[in-house]
C-alpha positions in Angstrom: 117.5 54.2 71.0 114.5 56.1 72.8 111.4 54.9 72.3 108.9 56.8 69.1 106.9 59.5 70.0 103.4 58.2 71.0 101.9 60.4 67.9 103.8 58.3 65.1 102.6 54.7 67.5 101.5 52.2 65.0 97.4 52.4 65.2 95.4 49.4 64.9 92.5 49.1 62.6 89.1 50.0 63.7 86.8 47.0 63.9 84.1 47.1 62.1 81.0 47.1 64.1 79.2 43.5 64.3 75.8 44.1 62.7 73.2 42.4 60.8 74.6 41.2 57.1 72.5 42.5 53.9 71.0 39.4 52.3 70.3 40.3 48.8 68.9 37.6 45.9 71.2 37.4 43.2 70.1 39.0 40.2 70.2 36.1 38.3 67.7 34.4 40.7 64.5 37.2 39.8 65.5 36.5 36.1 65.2 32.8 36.5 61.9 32.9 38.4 60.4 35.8 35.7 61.4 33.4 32.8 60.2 30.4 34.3 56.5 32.2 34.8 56.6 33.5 31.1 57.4 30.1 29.8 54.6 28.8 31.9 52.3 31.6 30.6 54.2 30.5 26.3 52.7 26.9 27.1 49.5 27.6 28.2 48.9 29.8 25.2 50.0 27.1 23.1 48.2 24.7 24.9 45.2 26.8 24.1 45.9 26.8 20.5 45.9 23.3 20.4 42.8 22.9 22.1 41.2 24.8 19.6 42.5 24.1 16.5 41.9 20.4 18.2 38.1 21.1 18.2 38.4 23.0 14.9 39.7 20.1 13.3 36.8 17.7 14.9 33.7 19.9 13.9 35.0 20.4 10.6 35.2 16.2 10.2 32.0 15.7 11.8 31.0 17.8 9.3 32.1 16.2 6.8 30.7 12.8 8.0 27.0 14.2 9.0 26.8 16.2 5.6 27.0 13.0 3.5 24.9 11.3 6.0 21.8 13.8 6.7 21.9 13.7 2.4 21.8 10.0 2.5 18.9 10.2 4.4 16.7 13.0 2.8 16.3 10.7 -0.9 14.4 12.7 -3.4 11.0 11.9 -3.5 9.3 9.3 -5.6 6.1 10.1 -7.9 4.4 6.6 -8.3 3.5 8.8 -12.1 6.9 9.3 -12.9 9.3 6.3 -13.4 12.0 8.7 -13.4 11.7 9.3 -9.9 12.3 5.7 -8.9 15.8 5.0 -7.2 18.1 3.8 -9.4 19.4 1.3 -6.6 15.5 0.1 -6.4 13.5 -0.4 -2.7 14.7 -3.8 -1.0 15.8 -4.6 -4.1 13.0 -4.3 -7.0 14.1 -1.9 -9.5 13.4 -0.7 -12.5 10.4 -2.9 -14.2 9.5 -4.2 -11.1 8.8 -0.8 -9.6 6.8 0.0 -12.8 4.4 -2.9 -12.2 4.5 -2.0 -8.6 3.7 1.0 -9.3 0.7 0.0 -11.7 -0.9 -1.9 -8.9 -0.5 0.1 -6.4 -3.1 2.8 -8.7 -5.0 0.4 -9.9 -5.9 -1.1 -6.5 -6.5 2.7 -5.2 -8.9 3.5 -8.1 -10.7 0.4 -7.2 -11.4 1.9 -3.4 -8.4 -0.4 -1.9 -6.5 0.7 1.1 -3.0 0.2 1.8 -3.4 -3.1 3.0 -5.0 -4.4 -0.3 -2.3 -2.6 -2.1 0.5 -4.9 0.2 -1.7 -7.6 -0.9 -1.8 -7.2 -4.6 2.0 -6.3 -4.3 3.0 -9.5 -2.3 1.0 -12.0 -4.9 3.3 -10.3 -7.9 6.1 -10.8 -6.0 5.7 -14.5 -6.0 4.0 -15.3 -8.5 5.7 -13.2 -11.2 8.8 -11.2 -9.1 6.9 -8.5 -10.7 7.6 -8.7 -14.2 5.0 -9.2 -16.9 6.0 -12.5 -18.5 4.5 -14.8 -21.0 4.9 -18.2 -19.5 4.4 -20.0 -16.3 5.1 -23.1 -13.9 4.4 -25.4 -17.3 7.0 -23.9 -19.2 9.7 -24.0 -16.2 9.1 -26.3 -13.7 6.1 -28.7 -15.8 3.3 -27.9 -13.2 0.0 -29.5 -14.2 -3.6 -28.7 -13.4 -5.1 -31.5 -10.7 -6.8 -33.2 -13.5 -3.5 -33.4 -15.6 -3.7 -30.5 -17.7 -1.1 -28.4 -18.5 -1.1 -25.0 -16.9 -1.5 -22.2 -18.6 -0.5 -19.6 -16.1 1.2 -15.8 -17.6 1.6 -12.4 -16.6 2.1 -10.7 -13.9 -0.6 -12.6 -11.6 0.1 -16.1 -13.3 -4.1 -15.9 -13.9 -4.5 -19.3 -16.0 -6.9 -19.1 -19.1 -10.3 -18.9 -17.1 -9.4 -15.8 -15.6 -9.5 -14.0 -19.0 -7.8 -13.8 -22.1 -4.0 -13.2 -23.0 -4.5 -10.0 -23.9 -6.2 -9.6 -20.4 -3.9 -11.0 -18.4 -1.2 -9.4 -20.1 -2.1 -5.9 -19.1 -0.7 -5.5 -15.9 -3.6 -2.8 -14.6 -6.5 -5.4 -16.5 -4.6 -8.4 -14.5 -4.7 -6.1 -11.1 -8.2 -5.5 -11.6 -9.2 -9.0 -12.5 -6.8 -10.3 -9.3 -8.8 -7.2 -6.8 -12.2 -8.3 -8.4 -11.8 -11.9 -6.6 -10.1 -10.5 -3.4 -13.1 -7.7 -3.1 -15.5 -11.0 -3.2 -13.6 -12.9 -0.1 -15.4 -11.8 3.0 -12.9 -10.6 6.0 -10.3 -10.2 4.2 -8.7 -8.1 6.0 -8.8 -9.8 9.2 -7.2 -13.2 7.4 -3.2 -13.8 7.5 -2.1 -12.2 4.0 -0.6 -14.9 2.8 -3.7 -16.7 3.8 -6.1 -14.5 1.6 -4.0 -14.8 -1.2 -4.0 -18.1 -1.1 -8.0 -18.5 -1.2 -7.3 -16.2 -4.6 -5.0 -17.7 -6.5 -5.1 -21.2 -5.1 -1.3 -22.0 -5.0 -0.4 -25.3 -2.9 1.1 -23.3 0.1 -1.2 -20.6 1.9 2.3 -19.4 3.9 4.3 -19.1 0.4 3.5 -15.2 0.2 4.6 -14.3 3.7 8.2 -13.9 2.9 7.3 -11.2 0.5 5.2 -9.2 2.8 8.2 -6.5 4.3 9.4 -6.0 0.9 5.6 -5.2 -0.3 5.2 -3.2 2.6 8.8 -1.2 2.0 7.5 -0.9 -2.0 3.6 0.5 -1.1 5.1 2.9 1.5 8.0 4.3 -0.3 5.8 4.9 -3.5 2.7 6.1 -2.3 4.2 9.9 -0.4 2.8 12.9 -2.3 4.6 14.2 -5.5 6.7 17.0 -5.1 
């Protein structure tokens, strides 16, 4: 058999010329990267949101809490003229009748030319002789005091004035028994240089000069508290 023309010969494939090889990122890649920076931009804004609704949340709470507190601080004002002003829950604890007789000689010693400290002084001696109420008997009729020559006392009111300071009806009247108590004071000279407790004492002669010092920061509290302008 002869040989095939040389026109039908088999050809060989052309090579494909060697060249640099196209390096593309998949598509799926740029999505992932894209999605990743929105989710990064969601939290952020969220993150935000929290932040702020965080801080909304802790003003409004303070609020709450300072409201309440600034009120608590800012009491109405007391008229020393009108009980009805005085606190219901009393100052350091005197209340009611108490603050009344405060009250009573706290004017009384003002009309009289006394200053604040005199008005501490005729404040403290209720508090321990009386507890500031305006009562009818004395250290006879509950604890059987007697006088040093053996007599039985006969100390009432507010000041516990015994019978030579005036009569019942005198030191039953809590601005009479304030003016009688101020009228001895007014006579002791320096005063207001002596210990308190210790001026009282030369006034009412109890047995203890010191006994009146524990009720010197509650005098002070009451004088203070009642004596601001009326409003």
């Amino acid at each position: 058999m002869s040989a095939a023309p040389a026109s039908r010969a088999k050809r060989r494939p052309a090579r494909k010329r060697p060249g640099a090889r196209r390096t593309t990122t998949p598509r799926h890649r740029k999505t992932g990267t894209r999605g990743k920076a929105a989710n990064r931009r969601r939290r952020r804004r969220i993150l935000r949101r929290t932040l702020l609704s965080a801080g909304a949340l802790a003003v409004a709470v303070g609020l709450l809490v300072l409201i309440p507190l600034g009120l608590a601080r800012d009491p109405a004002p007391i008229c020393i003229d009108d009980p009805q002003t005085f606190p219901e829950a009393g100052i350091e604890g005197w209340s009611g009748e108490q603050l009344g007789n405060a009250a009573t000689i706290i004017r009384t010693a003002g009309a009289l030319g006394f200053p604040r400290e005199g008005q501490i002084l005729g404040v403290m001696t209720a508090m321990g002789e009386s507890s500031l109420r305006n009562i009818d008997y004395g250290d006879w009729e509950t604890r059987g005091f007697t006088n040093p020559d053996g007599t039985r006392t006969t100390s009432i009111g507010l000041f516990q004035q015994q019978e030579w300071w005036g009569s019942v009806e005198q030191r039953m009247d809590p601005a009479t028994a304030t003016t009688l108590f101020f009228d001895r004071l007014g006579r002791l000279p320096e005063w207001q240089t002596m210990e308190p407790s210790h001026a009282i004492h030369r006034v009412q002669i109890n047995t203890d000069r010191d006994y009146y010092s524990r009720f010197q920061t509650d005098a002070t509290a009451v004088v203070d508290a009642m004596s601001g302008p009326c409003e």
